[in-house]
N, C-alpha and C positions, 0 to 999 in steps of 0.2 A: 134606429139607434135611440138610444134610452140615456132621457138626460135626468142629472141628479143634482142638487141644488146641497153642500154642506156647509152651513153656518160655521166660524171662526176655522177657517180650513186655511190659513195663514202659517199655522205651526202646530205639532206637535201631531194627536190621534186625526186631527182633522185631514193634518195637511198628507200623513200616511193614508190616510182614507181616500182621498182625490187621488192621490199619486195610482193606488190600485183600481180605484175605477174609470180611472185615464186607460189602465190598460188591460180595463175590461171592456176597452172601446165606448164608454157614456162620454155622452155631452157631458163636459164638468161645469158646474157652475159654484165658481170661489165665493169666498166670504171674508173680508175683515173689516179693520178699522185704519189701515196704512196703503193709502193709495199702489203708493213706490213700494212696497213690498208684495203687496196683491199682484200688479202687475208683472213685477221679477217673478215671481212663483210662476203666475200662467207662462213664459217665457221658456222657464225651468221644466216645465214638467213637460211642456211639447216637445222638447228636446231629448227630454230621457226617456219617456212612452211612445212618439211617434205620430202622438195623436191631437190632431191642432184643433179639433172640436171643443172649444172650451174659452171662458171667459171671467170678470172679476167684479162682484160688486161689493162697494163700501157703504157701512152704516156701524157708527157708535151705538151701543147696545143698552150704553146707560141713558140715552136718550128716546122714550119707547114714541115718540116722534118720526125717529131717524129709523125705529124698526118697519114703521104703519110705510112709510117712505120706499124702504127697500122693497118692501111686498108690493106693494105697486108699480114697481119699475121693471117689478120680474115679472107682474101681471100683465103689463105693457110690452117689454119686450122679448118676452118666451113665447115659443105657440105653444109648446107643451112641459109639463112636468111629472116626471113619474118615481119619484123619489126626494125626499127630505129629510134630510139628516139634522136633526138640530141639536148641535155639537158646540155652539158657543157656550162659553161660561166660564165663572172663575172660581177658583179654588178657596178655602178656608184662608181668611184675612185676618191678621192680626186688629184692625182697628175698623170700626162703625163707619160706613163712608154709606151719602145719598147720594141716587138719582137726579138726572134733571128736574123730575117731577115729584123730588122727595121723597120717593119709596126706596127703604133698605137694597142696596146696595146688590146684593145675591138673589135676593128675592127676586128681583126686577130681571137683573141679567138672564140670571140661570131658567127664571119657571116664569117672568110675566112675558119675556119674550117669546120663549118657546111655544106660549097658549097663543102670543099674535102672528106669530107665523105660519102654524098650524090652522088655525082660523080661516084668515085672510086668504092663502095658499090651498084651501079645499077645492074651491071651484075648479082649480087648475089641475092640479091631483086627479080629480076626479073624471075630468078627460080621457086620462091614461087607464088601459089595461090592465096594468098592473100597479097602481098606483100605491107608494110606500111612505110611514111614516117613522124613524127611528128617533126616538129620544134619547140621548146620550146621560143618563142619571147614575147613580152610585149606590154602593153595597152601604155606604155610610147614610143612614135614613132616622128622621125626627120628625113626631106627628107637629102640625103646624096649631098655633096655640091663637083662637079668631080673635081671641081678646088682646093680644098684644103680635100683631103680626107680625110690624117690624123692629120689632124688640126695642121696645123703646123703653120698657121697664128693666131691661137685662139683656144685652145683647152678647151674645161670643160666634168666633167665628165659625165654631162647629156647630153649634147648632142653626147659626145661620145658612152655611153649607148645609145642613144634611137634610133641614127640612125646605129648602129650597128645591133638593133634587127628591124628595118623599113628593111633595107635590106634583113634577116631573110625572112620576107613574100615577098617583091618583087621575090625573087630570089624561092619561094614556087610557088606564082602566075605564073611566067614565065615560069618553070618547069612542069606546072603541066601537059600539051596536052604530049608534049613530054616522059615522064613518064608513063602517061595512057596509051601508046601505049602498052608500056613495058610490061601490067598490076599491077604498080606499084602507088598506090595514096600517093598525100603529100598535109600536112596540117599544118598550123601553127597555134599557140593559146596562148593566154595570159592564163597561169592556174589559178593563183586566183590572191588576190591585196596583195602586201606585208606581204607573206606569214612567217612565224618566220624561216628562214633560217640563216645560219651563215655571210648572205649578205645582213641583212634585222634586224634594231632595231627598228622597232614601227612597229607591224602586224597589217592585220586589216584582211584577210581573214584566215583560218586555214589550216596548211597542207596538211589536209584530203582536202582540198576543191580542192587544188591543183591535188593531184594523181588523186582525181576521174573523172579530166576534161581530164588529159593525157588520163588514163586507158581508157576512154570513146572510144577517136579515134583511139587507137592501138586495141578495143578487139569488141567495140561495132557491131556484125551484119548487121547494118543498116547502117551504112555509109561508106560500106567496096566500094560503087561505087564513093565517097564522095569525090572528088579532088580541088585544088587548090585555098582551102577558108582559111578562118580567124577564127577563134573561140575566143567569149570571154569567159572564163571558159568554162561552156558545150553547149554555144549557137554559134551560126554563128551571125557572123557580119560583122559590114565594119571595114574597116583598114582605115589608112591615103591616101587619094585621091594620092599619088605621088607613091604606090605602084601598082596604075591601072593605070598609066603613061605608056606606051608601048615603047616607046622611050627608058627611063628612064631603064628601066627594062632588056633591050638591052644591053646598055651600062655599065651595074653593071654586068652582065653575062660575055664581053667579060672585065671588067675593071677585074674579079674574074681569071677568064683565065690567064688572063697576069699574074697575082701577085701571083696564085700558079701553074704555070708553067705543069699545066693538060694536 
């Protein structure tokens, strides 16, 4: 049995993504920040899959403390891991809000947790046979600007968003030699287009469209040798040219280093 680890899988793309690898028969392992909800969900979902193999861990995401935290608890008490989905994040905000540790708000959530989870969680990954890594990013993408990262000269929410999740695939891209050694592939995907989530008021794609493009890369047979690309829903594609910037790519790796202290 093959267990799978989804970051904020509490609601929305996440919690459809559990729900279908509940009954794809994986170990599930949950993710939020609300205890009593975490736990009603694993509850919920045994009930409707069949499948009691599964569990809940909590960690606040604006605190990349609470992130370093969770990674070690699923170090400690998983023996194996052979999929990661890192699916938390927040959507484009009206207002500037920091971190515990003072880093832009998105920035932190969306792309500085995702590089500590990824990190932290190789060893374990690496274990497994088929060891996966999906990065849950966006069609909406902005080259990251070193001199003002977290916008403190100009900040808006879409570009906070977009280059939060541009980083997202650079940091996939530049990962991914390094990782395949490991035997561990990572992939990043926009899942659908403004999917009806609780971060999302005018849909235009359907959630089902969403889970099916994750499910795809965490289960799918045929692209278990499949590393270092972009997906848009269930297709490969290109990303924003400053993701295949090499330089660029460097410098967001050792800029990630510095700011969570790895």
């Amino acid at each position: 049995m093959k267990t799978a680890l989804i970051t904020g899988s509490t609601d929305g793309l996440g919690k459809g993504v559990a729900i279908e690898l509940a009954r794809k028969n994986y170990r599930v392992l949950l993710h939020g920040r609300d205890p009593e909800k975490g736990m009603a969900l694993v509850n919920d979902i045994k009930i409707l899959t069949g499948n009691k193999n599964m569990c809940y861990y909590n960690a606040d995401f604006s605190d990349l403390n609470a992130v370093k935290e969770l990674a070690r608890e699923i170090i400690e008490n998983e023996a194996s891991l052979d999929v990661l989905v890192n699916n938390a994040g927040l959507g484009i905000e009206d207002s500037k809000r920091l971190s515990h540790q003072g880093h832009e708000m998105l920035f932190q959530v969306n792309y500085l947790a995702t590089y500590m989870m990824t990190r932290m969680l190789t060893g374990l990954l690496s274990n497994s046979y088929d060891g996966r890594i999906v990065n849950i990013a966006s069609a909406g993408q902005e080259p990251l600007d070193f001199s003002d990262v977290m916008l403190d000269k100009a900040w808006s929410g879409y570009q906070a968003y977009c280059q939060s999740k541009l980083s997202q695939i650079a940091m996939t891209f530049e990962l991914a030699d390094e990782l395949f050694v490991k035997g561990i592939s990572i992939n990043a995907l926009h899942p659908a287009s403004m999917m009806p989530t609780k971060i999302v008021s005018h849909s235009i794609d359907t959630l089902e469209m969403g889970i099916k493009s994750v499910v795809k890369l965490v289960d799918d047979e045929d692209l278990k040798s499949v590393t270092g690309k972009y997906f848009f829903k269930t297709v490969q594609a290109e990303s924003h040219e400053w993701a295949y910037d090499k330089k660029s790519r460097v410098k967001l790796i050792n800029l990630s280093y510095d700011l969570t202290g790895l």
